[in-house]
N, C-alpha and C positions, 0 to 999 in steps of 0.2 A: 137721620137719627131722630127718635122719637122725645120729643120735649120732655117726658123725664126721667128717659135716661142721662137725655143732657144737662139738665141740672146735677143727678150724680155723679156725670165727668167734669161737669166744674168742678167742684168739691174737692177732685181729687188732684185735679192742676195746681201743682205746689204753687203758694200765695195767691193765688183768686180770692179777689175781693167779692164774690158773690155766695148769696145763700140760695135757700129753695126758695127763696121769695122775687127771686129777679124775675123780671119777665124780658120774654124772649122770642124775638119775630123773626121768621125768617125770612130771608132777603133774595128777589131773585138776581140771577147771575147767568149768562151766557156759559160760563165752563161746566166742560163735562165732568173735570176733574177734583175741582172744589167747590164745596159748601158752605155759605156764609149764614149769620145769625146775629143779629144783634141784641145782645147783651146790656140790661139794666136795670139797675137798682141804685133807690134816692139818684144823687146827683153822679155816680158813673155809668159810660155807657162804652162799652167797648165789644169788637166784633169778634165769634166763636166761628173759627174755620176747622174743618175739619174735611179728609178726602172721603170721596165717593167712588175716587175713577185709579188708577197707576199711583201707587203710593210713592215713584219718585217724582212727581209733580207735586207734592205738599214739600220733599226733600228740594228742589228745586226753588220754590218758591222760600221757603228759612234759608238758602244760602245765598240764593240772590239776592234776598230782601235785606242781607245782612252786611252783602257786595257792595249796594247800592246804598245803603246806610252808610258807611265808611268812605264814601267819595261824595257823600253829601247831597243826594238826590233825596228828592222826597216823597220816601218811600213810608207808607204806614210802619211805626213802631212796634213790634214784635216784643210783647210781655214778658209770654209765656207759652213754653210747647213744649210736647213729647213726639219725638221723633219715630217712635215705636209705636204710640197709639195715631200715630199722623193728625195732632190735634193743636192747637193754637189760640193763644187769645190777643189779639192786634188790636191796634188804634180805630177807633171809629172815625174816619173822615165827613162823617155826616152823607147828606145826600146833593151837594150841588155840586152833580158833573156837568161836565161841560155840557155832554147830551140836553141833559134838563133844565140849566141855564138856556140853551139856544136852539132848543126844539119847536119852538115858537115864536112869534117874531115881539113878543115883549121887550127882549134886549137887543132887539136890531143892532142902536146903537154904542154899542159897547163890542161888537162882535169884532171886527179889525184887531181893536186894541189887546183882547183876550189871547185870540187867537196866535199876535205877535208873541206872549210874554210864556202861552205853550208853545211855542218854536225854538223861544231862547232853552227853554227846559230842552225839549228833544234835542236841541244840539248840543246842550252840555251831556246829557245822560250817552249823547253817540261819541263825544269823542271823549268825557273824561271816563266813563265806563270803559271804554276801548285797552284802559291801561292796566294791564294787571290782571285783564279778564282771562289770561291763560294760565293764572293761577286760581281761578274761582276752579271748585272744583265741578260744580255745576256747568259751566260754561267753557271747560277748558280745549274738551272734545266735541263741542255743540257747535259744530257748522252750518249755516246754511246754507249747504251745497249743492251741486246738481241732482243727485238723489234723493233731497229734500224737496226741492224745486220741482222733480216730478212725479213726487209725491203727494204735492200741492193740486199741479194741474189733474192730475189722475183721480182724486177725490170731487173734485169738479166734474171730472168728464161721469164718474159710476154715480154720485146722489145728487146734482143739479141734471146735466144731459139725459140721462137714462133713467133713475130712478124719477126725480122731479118731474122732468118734462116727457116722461117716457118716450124718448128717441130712441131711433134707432139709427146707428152711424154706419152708413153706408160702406164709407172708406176710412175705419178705422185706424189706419195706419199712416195716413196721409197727415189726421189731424194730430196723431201721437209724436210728426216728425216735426209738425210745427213747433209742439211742446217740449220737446228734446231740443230743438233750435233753440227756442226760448231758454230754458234754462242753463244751454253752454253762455248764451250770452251776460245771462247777471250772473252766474257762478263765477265769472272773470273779475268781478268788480272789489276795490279794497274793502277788507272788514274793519266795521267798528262796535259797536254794541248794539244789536237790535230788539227789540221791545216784542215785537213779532206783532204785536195788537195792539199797536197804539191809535185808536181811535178814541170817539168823545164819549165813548158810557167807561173808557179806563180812566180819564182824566178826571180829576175833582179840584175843586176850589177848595181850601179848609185857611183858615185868618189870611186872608189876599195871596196866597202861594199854592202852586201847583204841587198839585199831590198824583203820585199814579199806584196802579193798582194792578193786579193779575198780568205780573213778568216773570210768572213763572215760567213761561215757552220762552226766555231769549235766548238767542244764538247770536255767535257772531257771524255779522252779515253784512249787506251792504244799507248805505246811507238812504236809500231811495224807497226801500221797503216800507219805514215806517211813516216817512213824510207824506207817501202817496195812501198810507190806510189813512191820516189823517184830515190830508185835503181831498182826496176822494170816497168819501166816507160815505156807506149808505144811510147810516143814522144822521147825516147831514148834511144836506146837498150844498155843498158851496157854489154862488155864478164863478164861470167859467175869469170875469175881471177880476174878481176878489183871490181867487185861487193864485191868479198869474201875479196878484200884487203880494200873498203872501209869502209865495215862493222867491220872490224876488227880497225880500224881508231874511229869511231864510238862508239863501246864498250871501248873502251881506253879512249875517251872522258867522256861517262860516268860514268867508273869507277875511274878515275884518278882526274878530272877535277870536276865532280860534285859528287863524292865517294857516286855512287850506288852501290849497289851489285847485280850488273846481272849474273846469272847465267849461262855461256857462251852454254851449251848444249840447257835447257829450252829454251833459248831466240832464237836459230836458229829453233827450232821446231814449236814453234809461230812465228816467224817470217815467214815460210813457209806460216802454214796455215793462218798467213794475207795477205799473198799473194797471197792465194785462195780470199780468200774477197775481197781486193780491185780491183783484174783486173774482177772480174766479174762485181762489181760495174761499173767499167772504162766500160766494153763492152757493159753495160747494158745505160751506159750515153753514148756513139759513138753510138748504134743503134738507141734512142733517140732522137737524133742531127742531125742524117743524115734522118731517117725515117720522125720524127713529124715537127723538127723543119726547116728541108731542108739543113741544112747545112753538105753540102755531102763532105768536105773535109774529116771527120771524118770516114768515112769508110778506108783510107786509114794505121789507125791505128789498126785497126778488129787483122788484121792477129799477130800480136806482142802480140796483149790481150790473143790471145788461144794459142799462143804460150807458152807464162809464166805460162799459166794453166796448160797445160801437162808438164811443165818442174816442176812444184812445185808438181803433183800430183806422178811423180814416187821419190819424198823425203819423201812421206806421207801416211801411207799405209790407204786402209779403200777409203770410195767414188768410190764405184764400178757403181754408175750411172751415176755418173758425168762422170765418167771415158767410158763407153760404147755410151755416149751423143757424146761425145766430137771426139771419133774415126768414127763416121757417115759420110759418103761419104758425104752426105748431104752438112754437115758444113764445108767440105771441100770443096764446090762449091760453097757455100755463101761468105765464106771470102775469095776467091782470087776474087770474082767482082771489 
């Protein structure tokens, strides 16, 4: 939207505290679906979303945001919106995501402690979200299931493998049965509320509490999905010790705090192979963003996604095409670009 037209859609957003005098930056954002803008004039500053992409991803995003409001997660506050112009004016969280807190090694020492206090969040948003989410009308029918699952991997396989890395897949069929393998196996797993991207550019700090952002895609799904976008994250690589002490932080959480009964072996084993799932997901949305959409920062993440791949596939036996794909000189020439 053209800055001034958007000032005369404020105007018309019943009670906008803003005039044609606000000034108004726009913000970048990973989603293809929405658009953010911050919003300000004198001392308020509040952010103007508006779709680009499937206007029920802005419908999504007001009913979850309003799901998740009512169970007490901290969810950006929702002013004002028109469901019909798919437009909105939310709370400004400011800019200290966790990304940008610890993109750098300035707060080394604080990283543990952060990191723990977003796990206590993610376990309450998985299991007290879980309640009632069959009456969101958003999330009621929103599964993440097998046909979700290989719809994940199959966007991987056509804009990272092929488009990205221009492969070409020999034995396409072989590799599609590992994927179909994969997904009977976490399509079995119990659902609770999944974030679908809960990684460190969703998470923000605002007055010492964790705030998230863009849950517009959740589904109900399993527990493993969003732990392993968070501790395997391309935006930031956690060591291999720190990982294993946060997950361990993690289980305790939910076993203590919310008394699941996870089964400490099971749950590393699925947590691998979601870890198969989401960075090919992740590599398949970076090839995507850099390729269709231009936004070529995101190549700069490539190499961390195939990284995590080979590191999760020698815990995992079995995907032996994956596994022969992935060792191709090829792709080792496409992701150091």
């Amino acid at each position: 939207m053209e800055l001034i037209n958007l000032h005369k859609t404020l105007k018309r957003l019943p009670q906008s505290p803003f005039s044609s005098e606000a000034v108004v930056v726009p913000l970048e954002g990973a989603s293809s679906d929405l658009k953010y803008y911050r919003v300000k004039e004198d001392d308020i500053s509040m952010i103007f979303l508006e779709t680009v992409g499937e206007k029920s991803m802005f419908h999504s995003f007001i009913h979850i945001g309003h799901f998740l409001k009512e169970k007490g997660i901290g969810v950006p506050e929702i002013y004002h919106y028109d469901l019909g112009q798919c437009i909105a004016l939310i709370e400004d969280l400011g800019d200290a995501s966790l990304y940008s807190k610890f993109s750098d090694e300035k707060n080394k020492g604080e990283f543990i402690a952060f990191y723990q206090k977003v796990l206590e969040t993610l376990a309450e948003i998985q299991v007290r979200g879980a309640e009632g989410m069959k009456q969101c009308p958003m999330l009621k029918d929103r599964i993440f299931d097998y046909q979700v699952l290989c719809w994940e991997t199959s966007y991987f396989k056509r804009y990272f493998l092929q488009r990205y890395c221009n492969l070409s897949i020999e034995n396409e069929e072989r590799l599609d049965q590992e994927f179909r393998y994969l997904a009977q196996n976490l399509a079995s797993e119990p659902l609770y509320f999944m974030h679908r991207d809960f990684q460190s550019q969703n998470v923000f700090i605002k007055d010492k509490k964790i705030r998230l952002i863009d849950f517009q895609g959740a589904h109900q799904g399993m527990l493993h999905y969003d732990l392993v976008s968070l501790l395997k994250d391309a935006y930031i690589v956690i060591p291999d010790h720190i990982r294993e002490k946060l997950m361990d932080y993690y289980l305790d959480i939910l076993k203590n705090h919310w008394k699941l009964d996870i089964h400490r072996e099971r749950f590393e084993i699925t947590f691998n192979l979601a870890g198969l799932q989401r960075n090919m997901q992740a590599l398949g949305a970076f090839s995507f963003l850099s390729l269709v959409k231009g936004k070529e920062r995101f190549r700069q993440y490539i190499p961390a996604g195939v990284d995590y791949l080979r590191s999760a596939l020698k815990e995992i036996p079995g995907f032996d095409a994956l596994r022969e794909i992935l060792a191709r000189p090829l792709v080792y020439g496409w992701i150091s670009c």
